[in-house]
TINU-617977 format. One record per residue (C-alpha): residue number from 1; residue in one letter; x, y, z. Coordinates in nm, 2 decimals. Layout:
N
(NUM,A,(X,Y,Z))
...
//
This chain:
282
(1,X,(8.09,10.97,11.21))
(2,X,(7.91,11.13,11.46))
(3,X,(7.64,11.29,11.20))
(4,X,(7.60,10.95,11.07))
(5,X,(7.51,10.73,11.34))
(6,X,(7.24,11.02,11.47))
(7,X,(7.12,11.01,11.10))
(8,X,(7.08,10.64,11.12))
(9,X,(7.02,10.60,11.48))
(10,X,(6.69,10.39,11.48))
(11,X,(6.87,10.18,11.22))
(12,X,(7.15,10.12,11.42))
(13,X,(7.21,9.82,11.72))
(14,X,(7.59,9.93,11.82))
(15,X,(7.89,10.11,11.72))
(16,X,(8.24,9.95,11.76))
(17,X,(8.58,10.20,11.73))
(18,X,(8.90,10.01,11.72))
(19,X,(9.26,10.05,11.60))
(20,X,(9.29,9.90,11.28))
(21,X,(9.67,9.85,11.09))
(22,X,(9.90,10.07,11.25))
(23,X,(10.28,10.09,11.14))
(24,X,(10.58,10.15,11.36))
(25,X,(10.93,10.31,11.31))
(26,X,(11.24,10.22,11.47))
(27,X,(11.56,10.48,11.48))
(28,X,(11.89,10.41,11.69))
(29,X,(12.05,10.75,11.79))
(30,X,(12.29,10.69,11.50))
(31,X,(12.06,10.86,11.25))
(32,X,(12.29,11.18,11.15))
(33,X,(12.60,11.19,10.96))
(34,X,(12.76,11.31,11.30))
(35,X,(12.64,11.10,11.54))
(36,X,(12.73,10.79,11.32))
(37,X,(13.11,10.90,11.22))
(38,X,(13.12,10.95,11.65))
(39,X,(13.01,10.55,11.65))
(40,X,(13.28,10.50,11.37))
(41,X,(13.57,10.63,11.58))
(42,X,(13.43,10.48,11.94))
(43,X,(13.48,10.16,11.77))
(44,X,(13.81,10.23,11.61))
(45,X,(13.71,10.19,11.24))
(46,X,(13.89,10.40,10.99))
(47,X,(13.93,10.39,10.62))
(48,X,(14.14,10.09,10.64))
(49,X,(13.88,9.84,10.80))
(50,X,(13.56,10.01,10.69))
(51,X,(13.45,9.78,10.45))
(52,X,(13.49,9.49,10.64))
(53,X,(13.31,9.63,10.90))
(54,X,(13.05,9.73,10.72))
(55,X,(13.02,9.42,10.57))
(56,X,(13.08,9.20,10.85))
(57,X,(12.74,9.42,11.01))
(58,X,(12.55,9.33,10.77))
(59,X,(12.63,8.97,10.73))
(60,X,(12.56,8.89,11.10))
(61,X,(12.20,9.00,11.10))
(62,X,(12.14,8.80,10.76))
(63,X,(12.34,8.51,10.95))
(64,X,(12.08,8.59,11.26))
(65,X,(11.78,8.57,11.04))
(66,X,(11.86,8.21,10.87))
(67,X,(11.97,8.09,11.24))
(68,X,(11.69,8.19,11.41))
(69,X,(11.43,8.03,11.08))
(70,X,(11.66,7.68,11.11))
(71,X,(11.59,7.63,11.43))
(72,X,(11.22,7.71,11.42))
(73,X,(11.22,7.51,11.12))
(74,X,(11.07,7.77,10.95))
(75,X,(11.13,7.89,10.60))
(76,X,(11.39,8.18,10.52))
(77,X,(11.32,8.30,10.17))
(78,X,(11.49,8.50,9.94))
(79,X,(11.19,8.72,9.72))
(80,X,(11.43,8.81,9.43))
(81,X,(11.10,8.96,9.22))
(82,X,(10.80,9.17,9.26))
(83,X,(10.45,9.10,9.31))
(84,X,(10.49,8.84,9.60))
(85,X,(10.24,8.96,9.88))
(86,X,(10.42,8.91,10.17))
(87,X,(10.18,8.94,10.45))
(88,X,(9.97,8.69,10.27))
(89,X,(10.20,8.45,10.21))
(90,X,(10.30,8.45,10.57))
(91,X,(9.94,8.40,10.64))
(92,X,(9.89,8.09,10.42))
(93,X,(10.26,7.95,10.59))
(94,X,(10.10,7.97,10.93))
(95,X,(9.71,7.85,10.86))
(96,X,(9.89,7.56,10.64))
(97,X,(10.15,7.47,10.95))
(98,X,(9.90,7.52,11.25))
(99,X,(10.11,7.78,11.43))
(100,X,(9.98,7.95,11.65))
(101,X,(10.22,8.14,11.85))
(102,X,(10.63,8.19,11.74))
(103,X,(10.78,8.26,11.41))
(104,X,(10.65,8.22,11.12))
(105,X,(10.90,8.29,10.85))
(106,X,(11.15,8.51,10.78))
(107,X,(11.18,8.66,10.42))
(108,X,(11.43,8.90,10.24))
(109,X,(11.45,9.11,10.00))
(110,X,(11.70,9.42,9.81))
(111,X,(11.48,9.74,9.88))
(112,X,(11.57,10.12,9.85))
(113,X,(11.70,10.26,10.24))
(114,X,(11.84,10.54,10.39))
(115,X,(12.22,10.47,10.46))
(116,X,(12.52,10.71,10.48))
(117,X,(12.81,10.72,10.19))
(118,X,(13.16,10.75,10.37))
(119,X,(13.50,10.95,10.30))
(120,X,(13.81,10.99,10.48))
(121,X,(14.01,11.27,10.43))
(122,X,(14.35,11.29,10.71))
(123,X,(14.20,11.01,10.90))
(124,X,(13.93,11.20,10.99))
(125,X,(13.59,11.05,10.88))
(126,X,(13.31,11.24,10.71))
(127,X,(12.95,11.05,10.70))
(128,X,(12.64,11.20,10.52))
(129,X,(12.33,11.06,10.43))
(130,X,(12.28,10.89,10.10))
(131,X,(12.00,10.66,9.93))
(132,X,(12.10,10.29,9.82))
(133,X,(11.99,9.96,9.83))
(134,X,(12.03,9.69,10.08))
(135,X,(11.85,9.38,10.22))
(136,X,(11.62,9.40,10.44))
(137,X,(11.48,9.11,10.60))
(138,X,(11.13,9.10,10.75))
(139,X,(11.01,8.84,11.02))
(140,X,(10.65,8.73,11.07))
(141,X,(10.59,8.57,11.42))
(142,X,(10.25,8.50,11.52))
(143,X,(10.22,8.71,11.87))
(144,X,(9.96,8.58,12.13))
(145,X,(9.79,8.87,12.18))
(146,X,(9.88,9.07,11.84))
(147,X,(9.83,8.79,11.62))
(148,X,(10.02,8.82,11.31))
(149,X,(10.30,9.08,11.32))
(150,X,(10.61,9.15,11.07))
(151,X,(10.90,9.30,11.19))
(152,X,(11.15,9.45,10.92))
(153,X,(11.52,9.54,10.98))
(154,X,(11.75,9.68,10.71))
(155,X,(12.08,9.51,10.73))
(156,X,(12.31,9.84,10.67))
(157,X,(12.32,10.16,10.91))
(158,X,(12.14,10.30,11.02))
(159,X,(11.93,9.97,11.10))
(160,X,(11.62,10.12,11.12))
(161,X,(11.33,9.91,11.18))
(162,X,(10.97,9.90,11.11))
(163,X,(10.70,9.72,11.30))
(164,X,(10.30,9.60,11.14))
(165,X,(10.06,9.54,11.41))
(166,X,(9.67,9.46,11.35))
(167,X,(9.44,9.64,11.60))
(168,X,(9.20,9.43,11.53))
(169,X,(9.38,9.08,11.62))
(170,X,(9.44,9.24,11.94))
(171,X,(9.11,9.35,12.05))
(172,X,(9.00,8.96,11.92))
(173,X,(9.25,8.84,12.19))
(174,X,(9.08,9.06,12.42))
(175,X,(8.75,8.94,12.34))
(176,X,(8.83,8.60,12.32))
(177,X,(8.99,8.60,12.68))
(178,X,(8.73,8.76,12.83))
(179,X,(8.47,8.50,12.73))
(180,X,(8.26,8.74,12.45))
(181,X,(8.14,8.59,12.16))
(182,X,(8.23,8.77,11.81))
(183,X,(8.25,8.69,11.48))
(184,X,(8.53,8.82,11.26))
(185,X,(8.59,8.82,10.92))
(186,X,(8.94,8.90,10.80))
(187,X,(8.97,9.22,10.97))
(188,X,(8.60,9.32,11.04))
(189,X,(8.44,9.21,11.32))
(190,X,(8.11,9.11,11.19))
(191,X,(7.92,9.11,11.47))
(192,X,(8.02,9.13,11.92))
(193,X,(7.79,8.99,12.16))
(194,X,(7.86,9.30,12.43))
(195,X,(7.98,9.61,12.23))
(196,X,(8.00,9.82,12.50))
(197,X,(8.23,9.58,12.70))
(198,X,(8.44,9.55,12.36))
(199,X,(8.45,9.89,12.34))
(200,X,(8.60,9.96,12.69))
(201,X,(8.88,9.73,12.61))
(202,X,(8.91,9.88,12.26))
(203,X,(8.98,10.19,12.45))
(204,X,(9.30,10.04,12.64))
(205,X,(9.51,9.98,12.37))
(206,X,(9.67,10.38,12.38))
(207,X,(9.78,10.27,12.72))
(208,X,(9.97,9.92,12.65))
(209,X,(10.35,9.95,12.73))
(210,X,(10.41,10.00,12.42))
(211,X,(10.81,10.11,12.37))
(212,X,(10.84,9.75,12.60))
(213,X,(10.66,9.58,12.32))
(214,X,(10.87,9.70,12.03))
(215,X,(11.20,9.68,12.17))
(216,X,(11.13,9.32,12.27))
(217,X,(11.04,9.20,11.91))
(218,X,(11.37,9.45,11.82))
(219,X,(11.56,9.27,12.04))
(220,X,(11.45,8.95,11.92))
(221,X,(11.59,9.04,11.52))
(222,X,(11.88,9.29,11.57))
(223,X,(12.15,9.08,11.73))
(224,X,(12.40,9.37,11.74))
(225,X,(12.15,9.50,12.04))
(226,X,(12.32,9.46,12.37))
(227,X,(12.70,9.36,12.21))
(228,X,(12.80,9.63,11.91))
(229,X,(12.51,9.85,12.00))
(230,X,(12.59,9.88,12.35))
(231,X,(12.26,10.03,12.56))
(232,X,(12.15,10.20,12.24))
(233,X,(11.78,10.15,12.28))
(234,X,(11.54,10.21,11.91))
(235,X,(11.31,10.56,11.96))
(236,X,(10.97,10.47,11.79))
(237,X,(10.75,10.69,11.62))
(238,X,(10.42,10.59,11.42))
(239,X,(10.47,10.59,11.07))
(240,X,(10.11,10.50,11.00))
(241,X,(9.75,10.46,11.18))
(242,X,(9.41,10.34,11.09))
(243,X,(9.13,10.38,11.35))
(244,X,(8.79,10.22,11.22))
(245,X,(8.45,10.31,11.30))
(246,X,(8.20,10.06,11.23))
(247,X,(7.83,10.05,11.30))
(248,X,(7.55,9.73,11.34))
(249,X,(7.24,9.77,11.19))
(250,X,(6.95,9.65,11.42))
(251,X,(6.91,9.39,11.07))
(252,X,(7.18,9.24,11.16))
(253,X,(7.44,9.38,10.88))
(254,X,(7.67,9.62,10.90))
(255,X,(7.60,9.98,10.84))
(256,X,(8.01,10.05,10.76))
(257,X,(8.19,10.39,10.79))
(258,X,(8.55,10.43,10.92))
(259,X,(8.72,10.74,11.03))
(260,X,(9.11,10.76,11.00))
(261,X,(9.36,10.90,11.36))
(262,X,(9.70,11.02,11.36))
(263,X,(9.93,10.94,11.60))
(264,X,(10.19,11.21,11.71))
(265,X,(10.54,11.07,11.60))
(266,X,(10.66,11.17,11.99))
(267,X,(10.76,10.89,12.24))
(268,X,(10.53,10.63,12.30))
(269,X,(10.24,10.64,12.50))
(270,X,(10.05,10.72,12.17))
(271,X,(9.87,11.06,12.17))
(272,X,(9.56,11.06,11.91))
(273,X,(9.40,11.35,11.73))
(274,X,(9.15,11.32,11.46))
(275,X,(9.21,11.36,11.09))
(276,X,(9.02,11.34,10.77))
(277,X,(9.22,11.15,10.59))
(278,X,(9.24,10.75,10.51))
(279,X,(9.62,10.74,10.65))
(280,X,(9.83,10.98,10.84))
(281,X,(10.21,10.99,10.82))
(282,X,(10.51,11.17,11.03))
//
């Protein structure tokens, strides 16, 4: 990036860097075969009451999901076929209702997930991973200073979660609070009136409190947090980063190149290093 805007540098009125989709991960410390057949026998379950445990699990964060839509009076939706487009959907819900801030709606779905497969042998309990299916339910709120962000939760162990933020709704916020005229069009800002200003708070988004942001939307769909679960607390990682770079020719257009990050999967505070590539996983 830095080759291109020298090559171009007469053409060029300002350059904007800013954190574009980036994609959370949620894991409780329940994520090996041993830790979870520990949590089995802490809460006295054994071959006899499994199932309806399991089960019972399960149904209460479905049961949370429809509860917390009826009294929003926001739709709950089951998407039993392909090719809906969730994000956009949710999109057209909240333009069509005029919300602003809460949720939005909450839909689910029956998705592959990472789940354990169970045996008993002497009343002794043996857990290892497997692959199935289960629902998973994903909630769109509209956040004040994130905009639009889904939050999915698989309703089987090991409950992990996932997390869709917009870097660029964010930095809007930013801008908007601060008084600095932009223009944005769907997720490209099409033209700020003070880049550099935009810029420096573009910058500040590493240091936002971040594992205090995603436990409270956690805690907002997992209602086994604080009574089953106990303390346990979700460990984030970042499944997926985009980090745009995008330049203003002196025209008034936009000369457009974008550069990809990756973002350690360690605890939060975010560390970022540079990579070629469009998308970086963990």
């Amino acid at each position: 990036m830095e080759a291109f805007c020298r090559k171009h540098e007469a053409k060029i009125a300002g350059v904007l860097s800013c954190f574009d989709r980036m994609l959370f991960r949620g894991y409780l410390p329940i994520m090996s075969g041993a830790s979870m057949a520990q949590f089995l026998r802490g809460e006295q379950v054994n071959c006899g009451n499994l199932k309806q445990f399991l089960v019972e699990t399960g149904q209460r964060l479905k049961w949370h999901g429809e509860r917390m839509a009826a009294e929003a009076g926001r739709p709950f939706e089951y998407l039993g076929h392909a090719g809906v487009r969730m994000e956009r959907r949710a999109r057209e819900l909240a333009e069509r209702d005029g919300i602003r801030e809460g949720l939005v709606c909450v839909f689910s779905k029956l998705e592959p997930c990472r789940t354990f497969s169970f045996q008993y042998r002497k009343q002794d309990t043996y857990v290892k991973p497997a692959q199935r299916k289960c629902l998973h339910l994903y909630y769109y709120f509209m956040e004040r200073e994130f905009g639009l962000v889904h939050v999915q939760v698989q309703t089987w162990f090991p409950l992990r979660m996932q997390v869709f933020v917009n870097g660029h709704d964010w930095l809007a916020w930013k801008l908007k609070a601060a008084k600095i005229p932009y223009t944005q069009c769907d997720n490209v800002f099409v033209g700020v009136e003070d880049v550099e200003r935009a810029q420096r708070f573009s910058d500040r988004m590493t240091g936002l409190r971040w594992p205090a942001i995603l436990n409270a939307l956690a805690r907002r769909v997992n209602p086994l947090m604080g009574s089953l679960l106990g303390r346990m607390q979700y460990y984030w990682v970042t499944a997926q980063c985009e980090y745009s770079t995008r330049s203003r020719a002196r025209i008034g257009s936009y000369l457009r190149r974008s550069r990809a990050v990756s973002i350690t999967s360690a605890a939060l505070p975010i560390t970022i290093c540079a990579t070629s590539s469009s998308t970086a996983r963990c």
